[in-house]
N, C-alpha and C positions, 0 to 999 in steps of 0.2 A: 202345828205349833202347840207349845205347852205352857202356860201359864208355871208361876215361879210353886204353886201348891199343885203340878203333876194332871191339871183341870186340860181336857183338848181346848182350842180357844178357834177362832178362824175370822178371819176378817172378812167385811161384804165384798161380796164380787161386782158388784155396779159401781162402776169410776164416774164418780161427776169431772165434766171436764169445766175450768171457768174460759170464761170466752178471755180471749187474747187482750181486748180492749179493754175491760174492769180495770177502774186506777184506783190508785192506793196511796195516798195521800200522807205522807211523814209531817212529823211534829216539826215545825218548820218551816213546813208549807211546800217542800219539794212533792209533787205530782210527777207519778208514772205510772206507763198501765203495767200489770202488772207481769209481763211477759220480758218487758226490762226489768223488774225487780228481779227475779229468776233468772237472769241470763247467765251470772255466774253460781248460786245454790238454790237450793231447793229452800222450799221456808216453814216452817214450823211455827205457829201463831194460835194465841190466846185469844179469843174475840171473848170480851167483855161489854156489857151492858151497864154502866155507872151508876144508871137510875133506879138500880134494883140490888136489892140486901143478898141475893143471890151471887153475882158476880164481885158484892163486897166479900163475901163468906171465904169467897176463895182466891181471893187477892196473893197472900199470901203463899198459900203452895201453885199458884198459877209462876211466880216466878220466882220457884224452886226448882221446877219443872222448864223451863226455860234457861235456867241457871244454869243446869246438869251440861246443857247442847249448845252452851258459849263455844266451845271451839270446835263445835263438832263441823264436820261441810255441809250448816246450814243457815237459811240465816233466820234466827229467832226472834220473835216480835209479840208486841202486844196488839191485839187492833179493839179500838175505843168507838162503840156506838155513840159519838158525841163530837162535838168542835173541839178545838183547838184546846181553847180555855179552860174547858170542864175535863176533858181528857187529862190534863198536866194537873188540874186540881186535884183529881180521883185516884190517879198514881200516885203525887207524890213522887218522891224519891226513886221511883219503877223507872221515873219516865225518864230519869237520868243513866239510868242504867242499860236500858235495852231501845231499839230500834221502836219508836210506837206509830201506829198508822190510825190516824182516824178516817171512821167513815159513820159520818152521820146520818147520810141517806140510807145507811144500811145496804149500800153496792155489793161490797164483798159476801156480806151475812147473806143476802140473796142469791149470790152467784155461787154459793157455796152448799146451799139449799139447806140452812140451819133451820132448823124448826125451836133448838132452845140453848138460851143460853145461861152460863157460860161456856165456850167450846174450846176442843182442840183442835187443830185442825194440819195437815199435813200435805203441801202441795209440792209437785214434783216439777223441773223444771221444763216439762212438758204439756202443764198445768193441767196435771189428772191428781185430784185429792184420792190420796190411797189409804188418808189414816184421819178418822175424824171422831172424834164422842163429842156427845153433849149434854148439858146437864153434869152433873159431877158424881159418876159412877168410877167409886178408882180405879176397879179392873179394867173399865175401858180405857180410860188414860193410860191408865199404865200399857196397855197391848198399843196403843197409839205408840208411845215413850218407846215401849221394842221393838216394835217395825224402825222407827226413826234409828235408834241405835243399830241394828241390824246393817240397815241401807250403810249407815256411816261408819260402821267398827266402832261403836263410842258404846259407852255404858248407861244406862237408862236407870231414871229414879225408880224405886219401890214405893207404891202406894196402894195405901194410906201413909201416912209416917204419925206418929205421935202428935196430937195437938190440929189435926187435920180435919175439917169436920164433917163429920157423916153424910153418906149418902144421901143427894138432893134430885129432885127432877129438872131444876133450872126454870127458868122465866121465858116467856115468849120472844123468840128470836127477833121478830118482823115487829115487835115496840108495840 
């Protein structure tokens, strides 16, 4: 595969699989593991850290990127290392717009084997992550963003875009 500047690109060949029973917890409070989440798409999810200037940084193109794949066959989410209350504070207006799952215990961040966040991450309804960055390197994002678009026929952001901020290493996943 080619990156949009003609660069070869290749994605890892090691599938984390998450276990069937990992739940995921909607703003809400509806709990399911996440293999009911998945039963009709695949999910495509932002794991944010609130407590850290890192996953403020990127707030913003986190759901732009999220935006793109509203309709695409998947389902798009934010997931909040935090409660209820601090999740919906730290969005804001996010949390009205997209699907958000907390998980404060950091279940999913674990089962997904994040070492930094903030991530992206892309689980197939098999629940093998085929597409994941972390930290906020946009070429990686973006190769996440076209695999996603690939699998679905949708079209995928370009990034960086204007006003998006430089390249970070992201904050320790596991808090």
């Amino acid at each position: 595969m080619h990156d949009r500047r003609g660069r070869t690109t290749s994605f890892g060949r090691v599938v984390t699989l998450v276990k069937d029973d990992v739940t995921l917890t909607a703003l809400g409070g509806e709990t399911r593991t996440i293999e009911e989440w998945l039963t009709t798409f695949q999910l495509l999810t932002v794991v944010l850290d609130p407590y850290t200037n890192e996953s403020a940084w990127l707030l913003a193109t986190a759901g732009r990127v999220l935006e793109n794949f509203r309709g695409a066959d998947c389902r798009v989410a934010f997931t909040v290392t935090a409660d209820e209350r601090d999740a919906r504070r730290y969005l804001g207006p996010w949390a009205d717009r997209f699907l958000v799952f907390v998980d404060p215990k950091r279940t999913f961040v674990e089962a997904a084997d994040l070492e930094r966040l903030p991530a992206l991450v892309y689980v197939r309804q098999d629940l093998a992550i085929v597409g994941k960055a972390e930290g906020w390197q946009p070429a990686e994002w973006e190769h996440v963003g076209a695999l996603v678009g690939k699998v679905n026929s949708w079209s995928h952001p370009q990034l960086p875009k204007a006003g998006d901020p430089g390249p970070f290493e992201g904050s320790p996943a596991k808090g």
